[in-house]
N, C-alpha and C positions, 0 to 999 in steps of 0.2 A: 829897232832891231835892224841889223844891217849883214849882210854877205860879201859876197866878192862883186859882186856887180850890182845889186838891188838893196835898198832899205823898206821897209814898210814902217808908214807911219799913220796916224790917226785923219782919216778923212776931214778936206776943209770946204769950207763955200763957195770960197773958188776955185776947184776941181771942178765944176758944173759940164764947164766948158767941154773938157777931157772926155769925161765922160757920156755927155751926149755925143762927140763922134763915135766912142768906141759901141756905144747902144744903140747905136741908130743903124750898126750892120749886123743881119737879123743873124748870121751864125755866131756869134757872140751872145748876143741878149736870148736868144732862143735855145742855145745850151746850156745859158746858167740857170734859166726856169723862166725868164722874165718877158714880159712885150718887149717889139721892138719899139725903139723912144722915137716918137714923130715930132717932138719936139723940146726942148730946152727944159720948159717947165717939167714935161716925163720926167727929165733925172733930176731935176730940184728937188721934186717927192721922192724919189729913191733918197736922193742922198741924204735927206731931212730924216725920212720914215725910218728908214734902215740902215743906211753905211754909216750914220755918225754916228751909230751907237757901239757900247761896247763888242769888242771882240772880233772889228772890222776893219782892215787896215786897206790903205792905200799901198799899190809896190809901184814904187819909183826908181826911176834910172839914175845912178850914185853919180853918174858920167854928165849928166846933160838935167836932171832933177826932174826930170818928165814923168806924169804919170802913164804910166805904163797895164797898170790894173789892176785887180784885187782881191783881196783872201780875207778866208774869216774863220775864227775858229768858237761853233755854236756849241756850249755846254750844258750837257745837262737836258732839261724840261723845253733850253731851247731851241733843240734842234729838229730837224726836219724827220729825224728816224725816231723811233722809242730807245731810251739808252738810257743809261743809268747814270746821277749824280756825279761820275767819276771817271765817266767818259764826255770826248767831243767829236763833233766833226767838221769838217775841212769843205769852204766852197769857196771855188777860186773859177778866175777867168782873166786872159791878157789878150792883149790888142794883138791883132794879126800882125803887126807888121814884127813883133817879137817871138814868133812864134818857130819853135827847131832851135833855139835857142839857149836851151834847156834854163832859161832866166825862173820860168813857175818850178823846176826844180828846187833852186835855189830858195823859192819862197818858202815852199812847201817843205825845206828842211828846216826855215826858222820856225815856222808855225809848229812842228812836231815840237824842237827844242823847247818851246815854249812852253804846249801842251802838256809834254811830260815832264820839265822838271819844273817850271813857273807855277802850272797849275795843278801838279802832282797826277794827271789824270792817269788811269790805267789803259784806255784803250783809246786808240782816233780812228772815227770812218772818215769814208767820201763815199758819193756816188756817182753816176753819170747816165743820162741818159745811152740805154744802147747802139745808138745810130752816132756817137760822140766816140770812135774809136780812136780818138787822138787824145780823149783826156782819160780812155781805157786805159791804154799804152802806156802813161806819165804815171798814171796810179800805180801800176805795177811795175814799172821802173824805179819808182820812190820805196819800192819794198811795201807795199799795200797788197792785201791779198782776198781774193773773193771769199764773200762771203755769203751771200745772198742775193735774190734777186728779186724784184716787185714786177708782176706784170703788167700792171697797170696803175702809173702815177697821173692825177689829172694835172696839168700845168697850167697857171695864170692863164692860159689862155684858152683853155678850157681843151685841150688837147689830150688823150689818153698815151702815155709814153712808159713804153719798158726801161726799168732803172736795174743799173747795177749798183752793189751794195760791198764796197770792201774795207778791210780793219786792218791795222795794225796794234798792236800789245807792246806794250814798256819794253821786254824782252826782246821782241826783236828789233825795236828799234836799237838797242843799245847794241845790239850784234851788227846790225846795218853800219850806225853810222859812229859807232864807239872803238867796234873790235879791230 
């Protein structure tokens, strides 16, 4: 899948590299739920456990073939919230130095197109921890809209963190980014 500036493609082995710098600085690793990586082998197991698997992309710079950072669109039974067969959600994070850039825009409009005509889904969330007012902001720039809130999510780290909870519907997507 590719944009004006970004492609997403399937996570590979050697990405390792990549992405232990971008997990080894804790406001990255520590907004997307995860420890921060103290070492190499840390993102080996990520990348082994979880990004190689379905529905996890890599977002690479089209310019320079860098990775850049990554989005996932979890369906169904597998995602983080309770949702229905017909729905997904959206978890994404980029390396600081892309950041105001509006490049996770860009991803986050492939992953919709995706979501909704690829996988025919009816509805996409995301969340964010509350103290993450910058992936607030992007959510609701992307045309995402609150819908809930958890007060209390425990994080890998054993950390109790208020989540926010937002959706968007086929409908308005296609009003967003069709009409």
């Amino acid at each position: 899948m590719e944009h004006n500036r970004i492609k997403l493609r399937p996570w590979k082995n050697e990405d390792v590299d990549a992405l232990f710098f971008y997990l080894k600085e804790p406001e990255i690793a520590l907004n997307a739920g995860w420890p921060v990586h103290q070492s190499v082998e840390d993102s080996t197991f990520l990348l082994k456990k979880v990004l190689q698997n379905w529905g996890f992309y890599a977002i690479v710079d089209k310019e320079t073939d860098e990775l850049i950072g990554s989005i996932s669109i979890l369906v169904g039974e597998s995602s983080n919230f309770q949702i229905g067969a017909d729905e997904g959600e959206l978890c994404f994070w980029l390396g600081k130095a892309y950041w105001g850039k509006q490049l996770m825009a860009e991803a986050i409009e492939l992953m919709l197109e995706y979501g909704f005509y690829d996988l025919n889904l009816n509805k996409i969330w995301c969340g964010c921890f509350a103290d993450n007012s910058r992936c607030e902001h992007l959510q609701k720039k992307c045309g995402f809209k609150f819908a809930y809130e958890i007060p209390s999510v425990k994080t890998l780290m054993g950390e109790e963190k208020r989540e926010i909870v937002m959706s968007m519907d086929f409908e308005t997507y296609e009003k967003l980014y069709w009409e």
